[in-house]
Structures are given as structure tokens and as C-alpha cells.
LUMVO-109575 format. One line per 4 residues: number of its first residue (from 1); for each residue x, y, z of C-alpha. Coordinates in steps of 0.02 Angstrom, whole numbers. Example, Ala and Ser with C-alpha at 12.3 -4.5 7.8 and 13.67 -1.06 7.14 Angstrom:
<recs>
1> 615,-225,390 ~ 684,-53,357
</recs>
This chain:
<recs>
1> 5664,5031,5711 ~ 5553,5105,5554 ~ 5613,5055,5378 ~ 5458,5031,5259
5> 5448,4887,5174 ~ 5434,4996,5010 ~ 5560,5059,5028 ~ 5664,4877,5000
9> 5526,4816,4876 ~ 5550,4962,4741 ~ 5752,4931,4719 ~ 5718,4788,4582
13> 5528,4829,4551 ~ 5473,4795,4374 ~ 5330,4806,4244 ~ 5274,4616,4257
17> 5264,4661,4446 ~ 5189,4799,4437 ~ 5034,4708,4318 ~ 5017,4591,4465
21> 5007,4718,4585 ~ 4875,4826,4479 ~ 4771,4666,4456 ~ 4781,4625,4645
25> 4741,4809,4698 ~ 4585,4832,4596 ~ 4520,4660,4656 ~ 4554,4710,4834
29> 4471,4867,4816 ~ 4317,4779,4780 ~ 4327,4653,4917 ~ 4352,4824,5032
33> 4184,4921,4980 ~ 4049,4812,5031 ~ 4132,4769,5198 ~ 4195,4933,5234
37> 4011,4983,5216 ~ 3948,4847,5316 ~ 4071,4879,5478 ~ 4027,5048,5486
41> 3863,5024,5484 ~ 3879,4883,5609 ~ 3996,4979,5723 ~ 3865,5114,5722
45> 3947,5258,5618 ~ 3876,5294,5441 ~ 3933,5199,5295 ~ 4042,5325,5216
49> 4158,5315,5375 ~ 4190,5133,5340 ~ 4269,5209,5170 ~ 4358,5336,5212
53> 4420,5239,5332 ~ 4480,5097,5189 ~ 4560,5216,5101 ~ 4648,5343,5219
57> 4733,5195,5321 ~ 4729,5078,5194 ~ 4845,5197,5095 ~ 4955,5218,5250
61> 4984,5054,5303 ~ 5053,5013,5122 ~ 5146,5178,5113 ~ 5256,5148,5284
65> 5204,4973,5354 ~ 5324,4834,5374 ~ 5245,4710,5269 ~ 5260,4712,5092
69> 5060,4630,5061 ~ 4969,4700,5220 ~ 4796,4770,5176 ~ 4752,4874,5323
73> 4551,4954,5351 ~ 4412,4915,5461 ~ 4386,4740,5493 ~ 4251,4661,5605
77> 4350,4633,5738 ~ 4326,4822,5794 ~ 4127,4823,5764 ~ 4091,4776,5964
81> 4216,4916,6029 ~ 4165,5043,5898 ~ 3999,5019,5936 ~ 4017,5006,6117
85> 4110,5176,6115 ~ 4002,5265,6013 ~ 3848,5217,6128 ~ 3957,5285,6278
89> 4035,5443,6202 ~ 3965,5482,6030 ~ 4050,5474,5868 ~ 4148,5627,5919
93> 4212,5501,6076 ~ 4271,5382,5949 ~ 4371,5480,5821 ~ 4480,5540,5980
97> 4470,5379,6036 ~ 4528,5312,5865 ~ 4653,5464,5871 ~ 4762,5428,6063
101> 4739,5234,5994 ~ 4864,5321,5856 ~ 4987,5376,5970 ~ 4981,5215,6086
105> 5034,5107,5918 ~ 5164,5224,5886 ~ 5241,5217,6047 ~ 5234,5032,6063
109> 5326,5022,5878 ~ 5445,5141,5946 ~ 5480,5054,6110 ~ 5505,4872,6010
113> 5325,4785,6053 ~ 5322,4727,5906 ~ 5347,4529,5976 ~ 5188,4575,6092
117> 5082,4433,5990 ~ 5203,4325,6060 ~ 5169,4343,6257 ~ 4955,4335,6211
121> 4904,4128,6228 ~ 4825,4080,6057 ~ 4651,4011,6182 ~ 4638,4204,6238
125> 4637,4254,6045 ~ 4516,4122,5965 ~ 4412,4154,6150 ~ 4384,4337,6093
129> 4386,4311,5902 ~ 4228,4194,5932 ~ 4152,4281,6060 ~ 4160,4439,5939
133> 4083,4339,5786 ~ 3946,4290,5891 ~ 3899,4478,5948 ~ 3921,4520,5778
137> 3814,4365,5704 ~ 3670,4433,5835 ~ 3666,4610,5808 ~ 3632,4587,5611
141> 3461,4498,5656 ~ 3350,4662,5642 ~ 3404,4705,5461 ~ 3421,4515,5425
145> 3246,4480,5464 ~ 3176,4671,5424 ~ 3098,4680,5613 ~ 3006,4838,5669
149> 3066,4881,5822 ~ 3179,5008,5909 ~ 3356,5008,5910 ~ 3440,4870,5960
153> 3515,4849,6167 ~ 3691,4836,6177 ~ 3683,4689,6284 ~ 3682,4540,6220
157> 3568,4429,6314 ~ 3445,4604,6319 ~ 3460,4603,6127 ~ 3390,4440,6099
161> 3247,4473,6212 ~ 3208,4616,6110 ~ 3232,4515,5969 ~ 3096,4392,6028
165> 2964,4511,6068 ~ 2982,4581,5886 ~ 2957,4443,5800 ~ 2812,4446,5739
169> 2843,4595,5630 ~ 2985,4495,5510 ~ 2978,4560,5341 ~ 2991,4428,5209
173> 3068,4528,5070 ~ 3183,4589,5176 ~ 3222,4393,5237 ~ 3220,4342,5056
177> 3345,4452,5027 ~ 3467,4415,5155 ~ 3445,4231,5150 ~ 3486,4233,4965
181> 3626,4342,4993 ~ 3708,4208,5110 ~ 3667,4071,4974 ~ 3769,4198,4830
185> 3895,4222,4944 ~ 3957,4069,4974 ~ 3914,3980,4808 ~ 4000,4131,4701
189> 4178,4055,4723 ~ 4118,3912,4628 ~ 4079,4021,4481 ~ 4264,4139,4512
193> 4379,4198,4642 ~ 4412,4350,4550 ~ 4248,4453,4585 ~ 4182,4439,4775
197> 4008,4355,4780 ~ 3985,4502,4926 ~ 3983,4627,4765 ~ 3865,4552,4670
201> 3742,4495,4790 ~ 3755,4707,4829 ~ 3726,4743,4656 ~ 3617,4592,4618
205> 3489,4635,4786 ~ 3505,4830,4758 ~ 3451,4819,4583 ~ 3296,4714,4620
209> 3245,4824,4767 ~ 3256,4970,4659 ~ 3178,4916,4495 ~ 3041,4826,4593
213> 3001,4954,4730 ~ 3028,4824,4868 ~ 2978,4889,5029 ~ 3149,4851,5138
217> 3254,4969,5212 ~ 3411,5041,5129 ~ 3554,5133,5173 ~ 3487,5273,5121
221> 3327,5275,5202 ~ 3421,5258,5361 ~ 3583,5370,5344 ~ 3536,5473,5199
225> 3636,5508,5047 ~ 3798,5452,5049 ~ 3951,5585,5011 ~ 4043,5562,4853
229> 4198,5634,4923 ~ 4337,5655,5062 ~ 4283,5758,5190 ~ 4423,5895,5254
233> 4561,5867,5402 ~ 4497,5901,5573 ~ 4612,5895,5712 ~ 4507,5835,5864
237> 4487,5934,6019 ~ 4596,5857,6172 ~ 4595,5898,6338 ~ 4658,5818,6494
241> 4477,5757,6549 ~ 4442,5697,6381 ~ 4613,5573,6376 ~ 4561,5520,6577
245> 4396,5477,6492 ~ 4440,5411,6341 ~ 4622,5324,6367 ~ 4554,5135,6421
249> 4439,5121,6258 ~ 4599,5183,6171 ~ 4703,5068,6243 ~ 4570,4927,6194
253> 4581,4995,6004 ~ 4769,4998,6019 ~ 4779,4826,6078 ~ 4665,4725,5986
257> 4738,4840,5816 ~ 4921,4773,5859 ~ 4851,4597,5892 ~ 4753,4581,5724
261> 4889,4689,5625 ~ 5029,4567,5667 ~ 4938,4404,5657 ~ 4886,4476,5473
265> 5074,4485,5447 ~ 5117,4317,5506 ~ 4981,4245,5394 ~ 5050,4342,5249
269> 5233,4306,5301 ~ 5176,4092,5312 ~ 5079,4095,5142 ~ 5232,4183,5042
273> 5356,4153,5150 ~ 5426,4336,5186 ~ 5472,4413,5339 ~ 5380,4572,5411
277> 5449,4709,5539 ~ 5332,4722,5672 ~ 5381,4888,5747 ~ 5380,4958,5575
281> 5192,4885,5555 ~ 5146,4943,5741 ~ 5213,5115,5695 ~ 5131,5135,5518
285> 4962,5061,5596 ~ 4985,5181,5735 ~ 4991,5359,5590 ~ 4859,5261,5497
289> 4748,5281,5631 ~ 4801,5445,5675 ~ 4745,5512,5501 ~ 4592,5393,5470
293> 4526,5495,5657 ~ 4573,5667,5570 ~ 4455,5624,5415 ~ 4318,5569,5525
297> 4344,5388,5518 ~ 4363,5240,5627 ~ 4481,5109,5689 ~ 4590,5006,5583
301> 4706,4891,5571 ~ 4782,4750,5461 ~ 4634,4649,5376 ~ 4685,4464,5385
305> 4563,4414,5238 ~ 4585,4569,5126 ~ 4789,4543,5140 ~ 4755,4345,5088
309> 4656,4385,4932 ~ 4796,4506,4887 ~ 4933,4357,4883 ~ 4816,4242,4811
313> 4779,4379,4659 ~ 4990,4416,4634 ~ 5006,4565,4754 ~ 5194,4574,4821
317> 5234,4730,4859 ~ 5145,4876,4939 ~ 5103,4961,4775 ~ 4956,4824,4760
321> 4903,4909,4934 ~ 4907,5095,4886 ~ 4804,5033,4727 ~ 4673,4958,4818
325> 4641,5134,4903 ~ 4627,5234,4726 ~ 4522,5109,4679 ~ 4411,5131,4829
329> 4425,5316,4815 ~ 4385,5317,4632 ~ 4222,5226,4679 ~ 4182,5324,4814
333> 4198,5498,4672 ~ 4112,5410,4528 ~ 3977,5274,4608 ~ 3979,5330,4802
337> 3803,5435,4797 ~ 3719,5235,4735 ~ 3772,5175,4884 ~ 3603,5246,4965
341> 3527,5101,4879 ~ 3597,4959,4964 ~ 3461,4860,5056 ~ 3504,4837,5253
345> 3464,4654,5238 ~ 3612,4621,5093 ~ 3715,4692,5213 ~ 3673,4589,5349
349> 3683,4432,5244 ~ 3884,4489,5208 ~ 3910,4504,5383 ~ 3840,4349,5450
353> 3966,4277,5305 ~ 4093,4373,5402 ~ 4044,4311,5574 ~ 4049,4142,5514
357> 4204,4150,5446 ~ 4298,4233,5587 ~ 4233,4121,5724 ~ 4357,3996,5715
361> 4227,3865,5784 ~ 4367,3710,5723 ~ 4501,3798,5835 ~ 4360,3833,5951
365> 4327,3650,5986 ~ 4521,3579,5970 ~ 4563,3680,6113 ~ 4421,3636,6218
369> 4486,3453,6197 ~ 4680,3448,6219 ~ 4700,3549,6386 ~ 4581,3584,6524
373> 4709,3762,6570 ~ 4682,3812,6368 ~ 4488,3759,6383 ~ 4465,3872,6539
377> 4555,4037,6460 ~ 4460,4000,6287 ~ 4278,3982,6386 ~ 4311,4125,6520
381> 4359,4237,6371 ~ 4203,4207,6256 ~ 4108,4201,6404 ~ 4161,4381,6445
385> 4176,4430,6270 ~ 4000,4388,6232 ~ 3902,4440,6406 ~ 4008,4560,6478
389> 4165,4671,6380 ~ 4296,4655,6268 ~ 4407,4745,6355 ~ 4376,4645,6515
393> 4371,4482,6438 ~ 4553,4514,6378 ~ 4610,4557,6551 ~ 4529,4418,6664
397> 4594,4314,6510 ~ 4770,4355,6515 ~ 4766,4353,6725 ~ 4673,4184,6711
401> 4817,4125,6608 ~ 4959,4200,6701 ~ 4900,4105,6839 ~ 4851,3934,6773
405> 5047,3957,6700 ~ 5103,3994,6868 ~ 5017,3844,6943 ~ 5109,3728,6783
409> 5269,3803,6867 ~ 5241,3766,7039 ~ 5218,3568,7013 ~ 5359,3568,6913
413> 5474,3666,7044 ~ 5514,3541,7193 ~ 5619,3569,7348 ~ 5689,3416,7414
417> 5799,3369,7587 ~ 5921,3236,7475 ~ 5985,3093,7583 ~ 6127,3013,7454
421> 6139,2880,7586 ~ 5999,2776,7528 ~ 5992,2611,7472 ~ 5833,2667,7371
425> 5928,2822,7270 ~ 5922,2791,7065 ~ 6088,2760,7018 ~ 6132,2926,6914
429> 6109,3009,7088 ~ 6222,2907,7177 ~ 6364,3008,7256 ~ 6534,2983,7352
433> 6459,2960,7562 ~ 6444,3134,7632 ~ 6561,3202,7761 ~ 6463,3208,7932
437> 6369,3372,7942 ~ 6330,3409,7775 ~ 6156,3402,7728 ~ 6094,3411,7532
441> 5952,3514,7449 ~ 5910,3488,7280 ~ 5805,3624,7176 ~ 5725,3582,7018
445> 5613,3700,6931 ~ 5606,3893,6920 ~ 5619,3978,7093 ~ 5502,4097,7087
449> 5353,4186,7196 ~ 5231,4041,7180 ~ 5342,3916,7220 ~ 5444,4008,7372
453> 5330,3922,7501 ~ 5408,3741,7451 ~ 5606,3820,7500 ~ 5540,3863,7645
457> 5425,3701,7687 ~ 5564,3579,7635 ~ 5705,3689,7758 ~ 5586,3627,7912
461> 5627,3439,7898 ~ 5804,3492,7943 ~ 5770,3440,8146 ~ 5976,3467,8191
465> 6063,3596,8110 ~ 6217,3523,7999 ~ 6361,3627,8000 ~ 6355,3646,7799
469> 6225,3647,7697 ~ 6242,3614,7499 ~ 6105,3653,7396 ~ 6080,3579,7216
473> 6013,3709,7093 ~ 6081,3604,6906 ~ 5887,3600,6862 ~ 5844,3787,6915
477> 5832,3861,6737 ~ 5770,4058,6834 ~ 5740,4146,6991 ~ 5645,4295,7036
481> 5678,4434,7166 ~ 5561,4305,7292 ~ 5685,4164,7237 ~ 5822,4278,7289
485> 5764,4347,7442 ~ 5701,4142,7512 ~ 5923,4128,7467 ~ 5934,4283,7567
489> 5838,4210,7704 ~ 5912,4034,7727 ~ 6089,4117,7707 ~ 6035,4231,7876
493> 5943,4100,7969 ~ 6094,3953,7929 ~ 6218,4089,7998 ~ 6158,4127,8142
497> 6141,3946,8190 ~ 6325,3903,8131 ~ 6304,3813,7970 ~ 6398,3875,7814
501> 6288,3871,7624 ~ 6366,3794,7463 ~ 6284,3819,7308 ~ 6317,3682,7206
505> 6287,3668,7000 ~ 6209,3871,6945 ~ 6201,3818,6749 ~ 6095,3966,6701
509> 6153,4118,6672 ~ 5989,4201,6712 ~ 6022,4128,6898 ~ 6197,4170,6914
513> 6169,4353,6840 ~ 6037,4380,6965 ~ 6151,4306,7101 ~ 6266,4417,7073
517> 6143,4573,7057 ~ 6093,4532,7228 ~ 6272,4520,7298 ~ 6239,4363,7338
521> 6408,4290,7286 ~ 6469,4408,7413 ~ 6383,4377,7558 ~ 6397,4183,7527
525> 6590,4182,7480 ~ 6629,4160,7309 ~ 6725,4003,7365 ~ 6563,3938,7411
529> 6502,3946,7242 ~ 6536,3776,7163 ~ 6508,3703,6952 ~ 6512,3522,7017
533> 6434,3428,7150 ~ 6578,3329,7180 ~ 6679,3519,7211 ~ 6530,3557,7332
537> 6596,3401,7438 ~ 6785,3458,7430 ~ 6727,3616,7483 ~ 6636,3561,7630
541> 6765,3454,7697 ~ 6885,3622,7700 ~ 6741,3700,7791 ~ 6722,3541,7903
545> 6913,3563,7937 ~ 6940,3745,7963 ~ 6785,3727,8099 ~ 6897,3590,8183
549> 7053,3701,8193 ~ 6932,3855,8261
</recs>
């Protein structure tokens, strides 16, 4: 249930591991500061919150997760529901938020959710994903351009309007700077991999704007100074109004945390080739959230392109994890109170790099072209995602796919009155001639609520009741309590007009366990229960013959 994975990975540790794990931590711990600054910001919180965050649960989910390379933090899939909830209820809103988000992880570890990425249709998860980059893409526009206006509507379509009628106060440095800090980003990797390009455009763009008196905003002319330190535990204030409040954006943090935190540990698991435990992750990401609320920070969960850069840089074992967060907290002691200098617009430029990256615009447009059912869920979820909410695009999505699912079931379930007389019959369902008065049913497909109207549609061509009935369930892989109760049903009505039921050919267990469940296998006769069709006959010629004697 919990075992953490450093637990396994210390047995045989050594000092050549341990070099690769240093190397990988202190690169990681770069790669965290800038965007650690740049979600918080984004999500609406002040920078140093996007630090303590990195280090707090980043430290955590090493310590007790249940991958062995997981870097956990912010990431930028929380920006839209950190911001969101911070509009609603105030910072002070969020951290409890953050906090009963906590508990909800560590109750889903504990009950074994850890397969829950399993049951959530890849279209729903690239629907969101994209819709998120693109909120996040549009809400860096006012720093990326240096506008003058007020702050910036939640809405989307609101924001760009607002956008519009600013537009005319763009400040060019401020343009310069973030256009040139997209160009460094992305061209850096030719130069290394080692050192992020989103460091050294922040160092590059700060120094200029500093030395050079650039009029552009910084962090510090918007936030102030920026601590140089941990702030203390504080145990948020709960009541029983505040949960009622506050439990659905929790639930939303909890969710899309375990989404993101186990498709990090997939990645990690298919680029190394290990082999995570999920409840163990769900559990640690569930304290690491817990704490990183208690020191005034925000969501977080397992970062996807933080944990990749620690494989590709040797990291193999959670040590390279809790390095990464002494290496962000010895920058946040020695270098934190520089972080005031940061221009908005550098910022701006690394997250429209993030945006872009995260979009998954290739998935985006595969989907759209191999199913219409996966092009519907992806479009109805970005759709939402983008005009509407998060936490409501995830909902209609999953609903819209439960039931595009169910309709994929019903055409594949069929009903059908079987005459095994016919000269037209394919020759694999050619059977011995039927006694007079039995009548066939054949059931292919799952028997379930959506399809229960076809069991009871196909019973009507019946015109003259036969005196048994045999029905065919060798295709019927499961059943549902509808399934069950349509049996129910035609075992009553048959009865009371004479006719005896056979079921012929129950192959899955699932059917015959919930058979029996039902008493079913009672109240038809166990002798009534046959594994062949050909035993179904046999058995209604006994029937036939026992009604003669009566």
C-alpha cells in the first residue's frame, strides 16, 4: 500500500550513483527556479510561493513517492485553477484548498486509485492539456507586450477584448525583451542541454534591464522584495462551511494532481524502463501538498518535464530529487532577494515556451482525424476548458465519453429470434432440426442498461408462445443489474404463459457470478443451465416429454 521507492533504491546505492544523482539534482534545481517563479506569478500568488512550493513538495515527493526519478512542484497545469481560486476565495481560499486537496490524494492512495489514469480517455486529457496551454499562452500577453491597462478578466474571450482595447499602449522594450527571450529559449539547446536557456535569458534580460535602467516592469515593482527564506508552519483554519465551500476546487486540485503525477510516472517508467507504485505516489503527492499549504504555498504535483531532464542528466534514485530542493533552497537563502529584478516580460516569454510545449497540438490533430467519438470528447473538452471551466470541462468530458462508449456497446450487443431452420443460415450455425416448440434467442454483446430495450424488442416477434425457450448467451462477455432484471422479466412473463427458459453457453464468469448473485440459477433450475447448445436441445426434449406425461 505505501513502500517508498527509497527505501528499495538505497539497499545497493553507491558513490558513482550518487555523482549522477548530485549532477542531476543541481541541474534540476535550476530548471525549477525560473518556472516555479513564473507559475506563481501566473496562477496569481507571489513568486516566492512558486518556491517554496518547489522545495517543500518537491522534497516530499522524493522522500516517500513511489517513483524513484519523480520531480514533483508546481507545474502549469495548475495556473488556470490556482488562479481561478484565488480570484473566488483569496490566497487564504487556496492554501486550504491546496490543504483538503492533501487529504483527498491520501485517501485515494490509501483506497488503491492508483490505476485511476487508466479509466480517463487519453482525448479528455490532451482536450484539457491544450485547452489549458491556450489560457495560459493568453493570459501572458499583458507582460509580453508591456500593456497599460488594468488587471486582466478571467474570462477568456473578455480577456482578449481587453487586450484589444489596450493596444495601443505596447511597450517595445518590454516586447523586445520577451520576444528575444522566446528566440534564447529555444535556440539555447543548440549551444547545451546542461544549463536551461529559461536561466539565462532570466539572467541575460535582468541584467540589461538593470544596468540600462529599462523602463519595464519587474517582479519587484509589482510584488515587492522577494523573501530570502522559509516562512514558518501555519496550520489553516477549517471549519465545516469552509470544506462545503471549498471541497469541489479541492477535488479539481486533487484530480488533475493524480492525473499529471501518474502520467509523469509512466513517462519516467517508459524512458528507463522502471516500474512506479501509484498509491505510494498518490499518497506521497497527497502529504506533499499537505505541507506545501502549511508553508503558504500552492498546488503540486509530479512535473512531467522537470522528472525527464532528471533521467536525461543520470538521476535514478530519489536522492537526485531531494537535491534538487537544497539546491532550490540554497538559492532562495543566498540569491532569492535578486529575484525582484526579473523583468515581467522574460517571464512571459518562458511561459509562452511552456504553453507551447504542453499543448500537444500533434496529438491534438491525430485525434481529430482517426475517430469522430475521440474528436468530439477532445473538442467538447478544449471547448469547455478554454470558454467555460476546468473543472466542468472534465466532467461533461468524461459523461460525453461514457456515453459515446455506451452507444459503441449498444451496436455491438444484438438480440436475435434464431430460426436454425433456414436454408440461408452460415454453415458454423447450422444445428441438429429443433424439437417442435422450442424457439432460439441468441445474445451477442454485453447486456447491459443501454442495450436492455433490444431483449425486450426482439421477445415481441415471438407471435405463439413455444413451450421452451433457449437462449444463446456464448458471445455475452457481462451483464449488469438491468441485464439481470430483463432475465428476471422474461423468466416471469414465459412462466406464466407455460414455456420453460434454457440458458444455453454462459462462458463468462462475470455472467455466471452475477447469475448466481441474483438467484437466478435458482429460480430457472440449475438443470436448465446448459455449457453446450447441443445439451440445451437434450434438455428441451426432457422438458418436451415430461409436459407430455403431465
Amino acid at each position: 500500500m505505501f513502500r517508498p521507492k527509497i527505501i528499495d533504491t538505497l539497499k545497493n546505492y553507491s558513490r558513482a550513483q550518487f555523482y549522477k544523482d548530485l549532477i542531476a539534482g543541481i541541474i534540476v534545481g535550476i530548471v525549477a527556479l525560473p518556472l516555479a517563479i513564473a507559475f506563481a506569478i501566473a496562477s496569481g500568488v507571489s513568486p516566492e510561493k512558486g518556491i517554496f512550493t518547489a522545495i517543500i513538495a518537491g522534497f516530499i515527493v522524493s522522500a516517500l513517492g513511489g517513483s524513484r526519478v519523480q520531480i514533483g512542484g508546481p507545474t502549469g497545469a495548475f495556473i488556470v485553477i490556482v488562479y481561478g481560486i484565488v480570484q473566488q476565495f483569496g490566497v487564504n481560499g487556496l492554501i486550504i484548498a491546496t490543504f483538503l486537496a492533501g487529504i483527498l490524494l491520501i485517501i485515494m492512495g490509501f483506497a488503491k486509485l492508483g490505476n485511476i489514469i487508466k479509466f480517463i480517455p487519453h482525448p479528455l486529457i490532451v482536450g484539457f492539456t491544450t485547452g489549458i496551454a491556450v489560457i495560459i499562452f493568453s493570459s501572458q500577453m499583458k507582460d509580453f507586450f508591456g500593456l497599460t491597462m488594468g488587471s486582466v478578466p478571467a474570462d477568456f474571450i473578455n480577456k482578449w477584448i481587453a487586450y484589444s482595447h489596450s493596444v495601443s499602449s505596447i511597450n517595445i522594450y518590454a516586447f523586445v525583451i520577451g520576444a528575444a527571450t522566446l528566440a534564447l529559449v529555444q535556440l539555447w539547446p543548440r549551444v547545451t542541454h546542461k544549463i536551461p536557456g529559461s536561466l539565462i535569458a532570466i539572467v541575460v534580460s535582468t541584467l540589461v534591464v538593470h544596468f540600462f535602467k529599462l523602463p519595464v516592469e519587474t517582479i519587484g515593482s509589482r510584488f515587492g522584495a522577494v523573501p530570502s527564506s522559509l516562512p514558518g508552519p501555519v496550520i489553516p483554519q477549517i471549519s465545516w462551511a469552509t470544506i462545503q465551500q471549498l471541497i469541489k476546487p479541492a477535488f479539481t486540485i486533487a484530480l488533475l494532481g493524480a492525473i499529471e503525477s501518474l502520467l509523469s510516472a509512466v513517462v519516467a517508467d517508459g524512458m528507463m524502463g522502471g516500474n512506479h507504485r501509484s498509491n505510494t505516489e498518490l499518497i506521497a503527492q497527497g502529504v506533499a501538498n499537505i505541507c506545501s499549504s502549511v508553508f503558504g504555498g500552492i498546488p503540486a504535483t509530479g512535473a512531467i518535464a522537470r522528472t525527464a531532464t532528471n533521467i536525461k542528466n543520470g538521476g535514478r534514485t530519489p536522492i537526485a530529487g531531494i537535491i534538487h530542493s537544497i539546491v532550490l533552497f540554497a538559492i532562495l537563502l543566498f540569491v532569492g532577494k535578486w529575484a525582484a529584478l526579473i523583468p515581467m516580460a522574460t517571464l512571459a516569454g518562458v511561459l509562452i515556451v511552456v504553453a507551447y510545449n504542453m499543448s500537444e497540438w500533434k496529438n491534438f490533430i491525430y485525434i481529430m482525424k482517426i475517430s469522430k467519438n475521440d474528436a468530439a470528447v477532445l473538442i467538447t473538452t478544449f471547448l469547455l476548458t478554454v470558454l467555460v471551466d476546468l473543472t466542468v470541462a472534465i466532467e461533461l468530458g468524461m459523461i460525453l465519453a461514457a456515453f459515446l462508449f455506451m452507444r459503441d456497446m449498444m451496436k455491438i450487443s444484438s438480440v436475435a429470434h434464431v430460426d436454425y431452420s433456414s436454408e440461408n443460415m452460415d454453415d458454423d450455425m447450422k444445428r441438429p432440426e429443433l424439437p417442435k416448440g422450442v424457439d432460439v434467442f441468441e445474445i451477442s454483446g454485453p447486456i447491459f442498461f443501454g442495450a436492455a430495450f433490444k431483449f425486450k424488442d426482439a421477445m415481441r416477434v415471438i407471435e405463439d408462445p413455444a413451450k421452451v425457450l433457449i437462449i444463446r448467451m456464448r458471445h455475452v462477455p457481462v451483464i449488469d443489474a438491468t441485464g439481470i432484471q430483463i432475465l428476471k422479466d422474461v423468466n416471469e412473463d414465459i412462466k406464466a404463459n407455460g414455456t420453460k427458459l434454457v440458458i444455453s453457453e454462459v462462458h463468462s464468469e462475470q455472467v455466471m457470478m452475477e447469475l448466481k448473485k441474483a438467484r437466478l440459477l435458482f429460480q430457472i433450475g440449475k438443470a436448465n443451465f446448459t455449457d453446450t447448445f447441443e445439451k440445451a436441445i437434450v434438455r428441451s426434449e426432457e422438458i418436451l416429454r415430461m409436459r407430455v406425461r403431465n
